[in-house]
Structures are given as structure tokens and as C-alpha cells.
C-alpha positions in Angstrom: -93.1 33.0 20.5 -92.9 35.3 17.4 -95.9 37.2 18.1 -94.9 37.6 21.9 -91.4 39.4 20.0 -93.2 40.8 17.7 -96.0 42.6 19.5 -94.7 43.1 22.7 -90.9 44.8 24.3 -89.8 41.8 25.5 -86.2 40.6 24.3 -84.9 38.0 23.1 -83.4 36.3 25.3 -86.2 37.2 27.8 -89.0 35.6 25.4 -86.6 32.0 25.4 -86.6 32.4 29.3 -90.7 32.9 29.5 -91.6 30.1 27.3 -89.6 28.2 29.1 -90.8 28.9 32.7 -94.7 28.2 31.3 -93.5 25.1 29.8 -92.1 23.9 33.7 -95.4 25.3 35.4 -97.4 23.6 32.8 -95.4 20.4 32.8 -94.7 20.3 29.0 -91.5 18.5 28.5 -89.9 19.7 25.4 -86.9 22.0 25.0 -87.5 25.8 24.0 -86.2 27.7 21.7 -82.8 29.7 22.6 -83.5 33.1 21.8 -80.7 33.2 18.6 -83.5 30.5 17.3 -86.4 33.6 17.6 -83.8 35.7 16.5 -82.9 33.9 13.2 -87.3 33.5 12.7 -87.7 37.3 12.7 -85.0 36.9 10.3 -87.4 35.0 7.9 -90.1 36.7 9.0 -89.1 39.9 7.7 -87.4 39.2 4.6 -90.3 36.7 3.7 -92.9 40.0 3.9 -90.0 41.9 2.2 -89.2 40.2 -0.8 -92.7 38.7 -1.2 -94.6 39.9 -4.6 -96.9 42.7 -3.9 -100.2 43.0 -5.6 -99.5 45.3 -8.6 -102.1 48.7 -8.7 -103.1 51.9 -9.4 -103.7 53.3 -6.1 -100.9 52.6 -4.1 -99.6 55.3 -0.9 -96.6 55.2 0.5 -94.9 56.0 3.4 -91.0 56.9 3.6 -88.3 58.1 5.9 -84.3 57.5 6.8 -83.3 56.7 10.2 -80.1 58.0 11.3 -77.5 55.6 14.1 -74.8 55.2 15.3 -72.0 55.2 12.3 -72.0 56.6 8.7 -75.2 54.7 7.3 -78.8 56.1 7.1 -81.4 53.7 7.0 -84.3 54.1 4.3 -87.8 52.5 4.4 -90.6 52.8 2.6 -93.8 51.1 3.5 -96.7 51.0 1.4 -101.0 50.5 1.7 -103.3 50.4 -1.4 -106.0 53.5 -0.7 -108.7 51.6 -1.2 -107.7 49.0 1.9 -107.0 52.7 4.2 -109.3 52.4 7.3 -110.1 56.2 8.0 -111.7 55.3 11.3 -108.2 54.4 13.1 -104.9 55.4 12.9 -102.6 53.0 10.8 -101.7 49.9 11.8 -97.9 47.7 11.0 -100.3 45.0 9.6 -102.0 47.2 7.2 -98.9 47.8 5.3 -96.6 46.6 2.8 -92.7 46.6 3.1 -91.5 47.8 -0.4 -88.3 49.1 0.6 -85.3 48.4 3.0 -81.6 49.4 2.4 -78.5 51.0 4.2 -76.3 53.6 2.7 -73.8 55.7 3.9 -75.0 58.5 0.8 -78.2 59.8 -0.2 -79.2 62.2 -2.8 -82.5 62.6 -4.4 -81.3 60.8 -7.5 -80.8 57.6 -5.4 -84.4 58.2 -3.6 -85.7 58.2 -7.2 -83.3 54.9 -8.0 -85.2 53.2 -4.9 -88.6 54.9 -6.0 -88.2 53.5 -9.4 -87.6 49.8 -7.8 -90.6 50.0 -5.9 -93.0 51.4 -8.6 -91.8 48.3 -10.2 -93.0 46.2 -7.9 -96.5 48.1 -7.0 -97.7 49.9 -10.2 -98.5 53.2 -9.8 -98.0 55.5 -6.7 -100.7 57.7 -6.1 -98.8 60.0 -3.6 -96.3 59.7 -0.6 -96.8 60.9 2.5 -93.1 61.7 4.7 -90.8 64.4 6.7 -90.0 66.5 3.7 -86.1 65.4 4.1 -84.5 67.2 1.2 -83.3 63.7 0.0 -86.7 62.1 -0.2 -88.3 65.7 -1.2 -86.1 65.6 -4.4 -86.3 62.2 -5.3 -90.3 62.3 -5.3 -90.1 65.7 -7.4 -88.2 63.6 -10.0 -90.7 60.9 -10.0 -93.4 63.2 -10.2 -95.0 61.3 -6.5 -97.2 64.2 -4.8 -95.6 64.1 -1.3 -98.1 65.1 1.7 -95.5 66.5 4.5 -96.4 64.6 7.3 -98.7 66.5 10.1 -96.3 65.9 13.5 -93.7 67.3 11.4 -95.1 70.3 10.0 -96.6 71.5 13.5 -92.8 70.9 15.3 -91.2 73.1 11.9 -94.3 75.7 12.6 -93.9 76.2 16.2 -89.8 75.7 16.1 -90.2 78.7 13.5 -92.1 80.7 16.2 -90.2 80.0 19.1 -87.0 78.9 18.6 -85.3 82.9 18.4 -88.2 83.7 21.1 -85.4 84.5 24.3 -88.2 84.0 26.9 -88.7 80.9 25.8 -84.7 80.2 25.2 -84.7 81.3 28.7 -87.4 78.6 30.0 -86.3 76.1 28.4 -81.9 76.4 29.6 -83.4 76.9 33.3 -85.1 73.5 32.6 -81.9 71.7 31.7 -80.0 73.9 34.5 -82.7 72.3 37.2 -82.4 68.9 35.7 -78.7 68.9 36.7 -78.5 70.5 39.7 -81.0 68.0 41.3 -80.7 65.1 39.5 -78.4 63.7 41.5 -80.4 65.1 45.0 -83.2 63.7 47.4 -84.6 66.3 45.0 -84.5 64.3 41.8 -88.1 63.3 41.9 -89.4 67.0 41.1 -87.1 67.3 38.0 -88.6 67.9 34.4 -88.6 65.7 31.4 -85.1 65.2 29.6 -85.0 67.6 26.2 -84.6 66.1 23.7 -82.9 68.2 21.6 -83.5 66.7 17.8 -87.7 66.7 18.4 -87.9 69.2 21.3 -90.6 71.1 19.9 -92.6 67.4 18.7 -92.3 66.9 22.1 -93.1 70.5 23.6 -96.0 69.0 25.4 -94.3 66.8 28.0 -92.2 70.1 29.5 -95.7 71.6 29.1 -97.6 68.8 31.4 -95.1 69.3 34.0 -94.9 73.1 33.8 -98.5 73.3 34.5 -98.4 70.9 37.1 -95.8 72.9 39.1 -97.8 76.3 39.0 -100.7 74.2 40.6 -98.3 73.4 43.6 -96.6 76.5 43.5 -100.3 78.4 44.1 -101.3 75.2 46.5 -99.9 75.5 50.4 -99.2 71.9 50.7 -95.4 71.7 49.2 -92.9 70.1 51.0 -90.0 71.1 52.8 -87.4 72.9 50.6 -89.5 72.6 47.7 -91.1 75.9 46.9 -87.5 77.5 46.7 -87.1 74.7 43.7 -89.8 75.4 42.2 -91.0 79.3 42.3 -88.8 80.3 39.4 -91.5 78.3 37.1 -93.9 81.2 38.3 -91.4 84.3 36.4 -92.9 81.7 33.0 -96.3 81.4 33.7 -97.6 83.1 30.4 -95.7 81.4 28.2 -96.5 78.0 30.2 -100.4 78.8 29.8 -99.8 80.2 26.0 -98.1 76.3 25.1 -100.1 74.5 27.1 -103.3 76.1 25.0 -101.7 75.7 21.5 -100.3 71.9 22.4 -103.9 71.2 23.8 -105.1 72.0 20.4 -102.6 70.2 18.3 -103.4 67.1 20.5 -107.1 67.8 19.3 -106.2 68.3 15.9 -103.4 65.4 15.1 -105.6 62.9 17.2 -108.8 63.8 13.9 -106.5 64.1 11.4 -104.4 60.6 12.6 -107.5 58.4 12.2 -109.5 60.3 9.9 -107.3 62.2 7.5 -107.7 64.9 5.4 -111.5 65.8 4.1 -113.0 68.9 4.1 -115.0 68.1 6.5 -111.8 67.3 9.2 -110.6 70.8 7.8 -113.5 72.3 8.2 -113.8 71.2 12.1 -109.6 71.6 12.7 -110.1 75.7 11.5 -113.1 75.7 14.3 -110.8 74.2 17.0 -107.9 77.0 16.0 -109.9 79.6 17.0 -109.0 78.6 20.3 -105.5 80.4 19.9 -106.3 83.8 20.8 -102.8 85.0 21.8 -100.5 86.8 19.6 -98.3 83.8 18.5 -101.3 81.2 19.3 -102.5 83.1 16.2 -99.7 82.9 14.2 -99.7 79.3 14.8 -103.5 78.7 13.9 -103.1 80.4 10.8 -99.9 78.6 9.7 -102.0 75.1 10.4 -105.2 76.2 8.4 -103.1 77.2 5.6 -100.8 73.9 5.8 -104.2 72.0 6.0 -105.6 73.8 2.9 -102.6 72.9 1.0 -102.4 69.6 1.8 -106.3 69.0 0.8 -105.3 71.2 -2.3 -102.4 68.5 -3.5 -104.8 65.9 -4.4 -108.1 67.7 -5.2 -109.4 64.6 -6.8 -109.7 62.5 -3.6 -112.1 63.0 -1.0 -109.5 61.8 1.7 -106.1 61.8 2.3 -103.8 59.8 4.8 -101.4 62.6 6.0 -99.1 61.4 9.3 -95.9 59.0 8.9 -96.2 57.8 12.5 -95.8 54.5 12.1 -92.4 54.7 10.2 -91.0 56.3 13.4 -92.9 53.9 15.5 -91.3 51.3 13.3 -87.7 52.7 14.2 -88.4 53.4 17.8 -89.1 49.7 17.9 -86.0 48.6 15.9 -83.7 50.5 18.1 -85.1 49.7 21.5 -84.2 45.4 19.8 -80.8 47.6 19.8 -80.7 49.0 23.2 -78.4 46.7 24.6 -75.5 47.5 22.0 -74.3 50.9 21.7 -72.3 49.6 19.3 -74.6 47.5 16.6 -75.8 50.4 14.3 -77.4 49.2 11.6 -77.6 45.5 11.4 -79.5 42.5 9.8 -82.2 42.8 12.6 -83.4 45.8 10.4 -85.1 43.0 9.3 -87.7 43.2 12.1 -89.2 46.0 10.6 -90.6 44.1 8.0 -91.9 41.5 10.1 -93.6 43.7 12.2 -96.4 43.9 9.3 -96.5 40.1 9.5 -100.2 38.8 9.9 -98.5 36.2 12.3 -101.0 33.5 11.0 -99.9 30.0 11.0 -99.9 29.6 7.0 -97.9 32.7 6.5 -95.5 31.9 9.6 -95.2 28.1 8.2 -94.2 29.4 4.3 -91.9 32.6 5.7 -89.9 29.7 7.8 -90.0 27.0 5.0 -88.9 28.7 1.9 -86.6 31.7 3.4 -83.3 30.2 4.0 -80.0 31.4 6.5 -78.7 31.8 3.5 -81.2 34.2 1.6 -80.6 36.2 4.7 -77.0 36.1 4.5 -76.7 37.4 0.8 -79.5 39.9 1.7 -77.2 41.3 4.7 -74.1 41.0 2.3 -76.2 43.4 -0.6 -78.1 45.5 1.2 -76.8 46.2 4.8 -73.0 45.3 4.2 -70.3 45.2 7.5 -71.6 45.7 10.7 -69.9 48.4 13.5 -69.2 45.5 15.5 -67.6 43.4 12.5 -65.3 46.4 11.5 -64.4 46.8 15.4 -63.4 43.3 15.6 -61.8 42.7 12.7 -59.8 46.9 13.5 -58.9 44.7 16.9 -57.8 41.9 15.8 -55.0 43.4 13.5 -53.3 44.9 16.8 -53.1 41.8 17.9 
């Protein structure tokens, strides 16, 4: 039941219910779990892998980022991987990692990043370099620690091209008659021809999707086989067609580039081929993007000349949220919560010995004071206790 949680999107309350059907069509009588039970085991699980001791070393990476919700409080992570257990054939996985850091506050500076930093170099040894976002927070705290920080690839390519195109007005322009279509025919027989929703935080991490369906609409635009009342919805695409074909190149090429550097990291040799697959921007900004890349990717390599590889993308810290809050789709109002705990149990092997000691020797309790020391009063706590004074 924990690994069909933990590895899948199923809820909690939907995994109870499962079990629970293939118990009756299998004709096993015993009672299932109720989903608060799976609930309170990725509890254990994840403050088991939390507070376990880590092997202590000179070659530990780590990976760091906040999380901002609903509320005051910023969520901080920091997961860790020794470099010599990195598989550079594959992007990371949540079970290659280490949890070494997991805590709620409603204040950061860089002097508490390098409080938390010192309290996980504690616990590892020494950190050979952290790889993040660049927040100013986390930038600062690593600076005082003296931690070479790789900026994280997906987030260096969104600040390039947001640096090109944000002030760009025929690209302003594209991108308000997108919104302007999604409401006029969202709520028409229309609605299936709309584009993506922006997103407004990581609309240029995202560029791509608007691209997909940009290019997608020229080809029907330019086709004869468009249904009735269509073409009229659709021909203003046609006024954008250069700057559809200019993005559509340059995303094509950060797909190539992010999908080497992802599983292979950063070697000369991933360079070398990345600066041959820029010289497919031939445009005036393409250009300027290329040669922002090749000189992001030369400094990166240049941080840490001693080593002949370097992991350089974060992904699986936002993967890690993305995860956390779909567990929190169903309240708008839980913010952060004890079931941060998750995201240390999503590195859990899952194998029966480690299952069997996480469940055994973490108690309701541990969990309890954890929560009380590290997360503190929940939204919905403060709601109902703000309630039930008026009463």
C-alpha cells in the first residue's frame, strides 16, 4: 500500500478503497487499512529517512530550494547524493538521495540558510558543491559557507530567455492575445481550440507548451480542412508567425540541450556537443540566446575545474513539491503541514527491512514533537481555533 502512495497519484483515501476492492475480488478476508492508517505510515516513513544517520564524507552534493504556499511560511529542503554514487547515464532519481534538511519558516535570510547548512554539514562531512535556483537566500547562505553553488540549468535558460523577451512588445503582444482567446472561448463550443493556461511565475520554463500549440495552429491555418467558424479564431496566430517559428527553434534546442545535460551533466565533452547544437540559432535573438548558454555552460564547467563531471539541474526538488502539493490538492487551505513529511519518504527504498524498522522504532509521538519544532500551527489549526472564539 505504501509504494502504490508513494509511487503513484493515487490518494489516500482512494488507495484504502483499492486495496480493499482486490481484497473482495480475490476473496481475502481481512480488514484494510483506512486511509488515515497510510497516512500516519508515510508519516514514519519520511521522518524515519529524515532523521536517520547519514554516512559521513567527503564528497557529498546537495540539492536545495524553498517552496512557497499558501500563508506566511516557505518551505526549505535540501536533499543530498554522495558523487561518487551519481549515475551520469540517467537523470536523478527520489531513491538516489538523502533527505538532510526539512523545516518551515515564515523568515529566511542567508544567515539562517547557513544556520541550516551548518546542521547538515554536521551530519554529512563535507559538501563538495550545491546545485539550486540561485534564490538570494540560499545564494547568500552558500557564499558564507564557502559551498560552490551550480545555478540550476531550467532556471538559468527561463532567466536568459525572460531577459530577452520579457520587454520584447511583439512578444507582450502574443502572449495578452493568448490569455484574451483563452477567455473569450473558454466558456464556448469553442473551448477545445484554446491555448495552454500561462502560468505566470514559470511562463518562460514553460514557453514551450504555448510554442507546441502555436505551431500547430499555423499548420491548420495554411491546411483547407478547418471547421466551421474556426479560421476567424484562429488567423490572428498567422500576424506571429516569426516569432512562433524563432521560439519553437530555440525551445527545440533547449529540449536537446537540458535532455544531455539532465542525464549526463557537465563534461567537456556535453559542452563541447551543447555549443554544436547552438549553432542552430541563427536569428538575431536565437543568437543572443546561444551565446548566453555557451557562456553559462563554460562557467559552470569552470566552478569546479577539478572534476570531470558535474550534476547541474534541481529537477527533482521541484518534482518533489509538485508531488507534495498535488497530496494537498484537496485543501486550499492546508499550507504547510506534517505531510511535508512525504517528501522524505519519497526517497524510501520501500524494502520490507527498511519499511519494518521506519514503522517499529518511529513513534506518533516522534512525529508529533517533530511537527510541534519544525512545522509549528497549521492554516487550518489557526482557522479553527480564530472560529471558535466567535463562537
Amino acid at each position: 500500500m505504501l509504494e502504490g502512495k508513494l509511487r503513484t497519484s493515487v490518494s489516500f483515501r482512494a488507495i484504502g478503497k483499492l486495496f480493499r476492492i482486490f481484497a473482495f475480488g480475490m476473496h481475502l478476508k481481512r480488514r484494510m487499512p483506512s486511509h488515515t492508517t497510510v497516512m500516519n505510515w508515510v508519516y514514519k516513513v519520511g521522518l524515519y529517512q529524515l532523521t536517520k544517520k547519514k554516512e559521513k564524507a567527503d564528497d557529498w552534493v546537495i540539492l536545495l530550494d524553498h517552496s512557497i504556499q499558501l500563508g506566511p511560511e516557505k518551505l526549505f529542503v535540501v536533499l543530498g547524493i554522495r558523487e561518487s554514487e551519481i549515475d551520469f547515464t540517467r537523470p536523478l532519481r527520489f531513491q538516489d538521495l538523502e533527505p538532510l534538511m526539512l523545516v518551515a519558516k515564515t523568515k529566511w535570510t542567508g544567515e539562517i540558510v547557513k544556520e541550516c547548512l551548518l546542521q547538515v554539514k554536521a551530519q554529512v562531512g563535507s559538501i563538495i558543491y550545491a546545485v539550486g535556483d540561485y534564490g538570494s537566500d540560499i545564494k547568500k547562505g552558500l557564499e558564507s559557507m564557502e559551498i560552490k553553488h551550480v545555478h540550476d540549468i531550467g532556471h538559468k535558460i527561463a532567466l536568459i530567455l525572460q531577459g530577452i523577451y520579457k520587454k520584447d512588445e511583439v512578444f507582450q503582444e502574443f502572449m495578452s492575445e493568448l490569455a484574451q482567446m483563452r477567455k473569450k472561448l473558454a466558456q464556448t463550443k469553442y473551448a477545445y481550440i484554446i491555448p495552454p493556461k500561462r502560468r505566470t511565475k514559470s511562463r518562460f520554463q514553460n514557453i514551450g507548451m504555448h510554442m507546441n500549440w502555436a505551431v500547430k495552429v499555423l499548420r491548420h491555418i495554411r491546411g483547407s480542412k478547418i471547421g466551421e467558424g474556426i479560421r476567424e479564431k484562429i488567423e490572428w496566430v498567422e500576424k506571429y508567425q516569426q516569432l512562433i517559428e524563432e521560439l519553437s527553434v530555440i525551445h527545440a534546442v533547449i529540449c536537446e540541450i537540458e535532455k544531455i545535460t539532465k542525464s549526463n551533466g557537465l563534461t567537456k565533452r556535453t559542452v563541447e556537443r551543447c555549443n554544436r547544437i547552438l549553432e542552430k540559432l541563427t536569428t538575431e535573438k536565437g543568437n543572443i540566446v546561444g551565446r548566453e548558454i555557451a557562456e553559462y555552460l563554460k562557467e559552470s564547467i569552470s566552478l569546479l575545474p577539478e572534476h570531470d563531471r558535474i550534476l547541474c539541474s534541481s529537477d527533482i526538488i521541484e518534482s518533489s513539491f509538485g508531488k507534495y502539493k498535488y497530496y494537498l490538492s484537496n485543501n486550499c487551505m492546508a499550507g504547510i503541514t506534517n505531510l511535508v513529511l512525504c517528501i522524505p519518504a519519497f526517497t524510501s527504498s520501500l524494502e520490507e527491512s527498511e519499511i519494518k524498522e521506519a514503522l517499529e522504532t518511529t513513534k506518533m509521538a516522534d512525529i508529533k514533537r517533530w511537527t510541534e519544532e519544525h512545522v509549528g500551527k497549521t492554516l487550518v489549526q489557526k482557522r479553527r481555533e480564530f472560529l471558535a472564539a466567535a463562537a
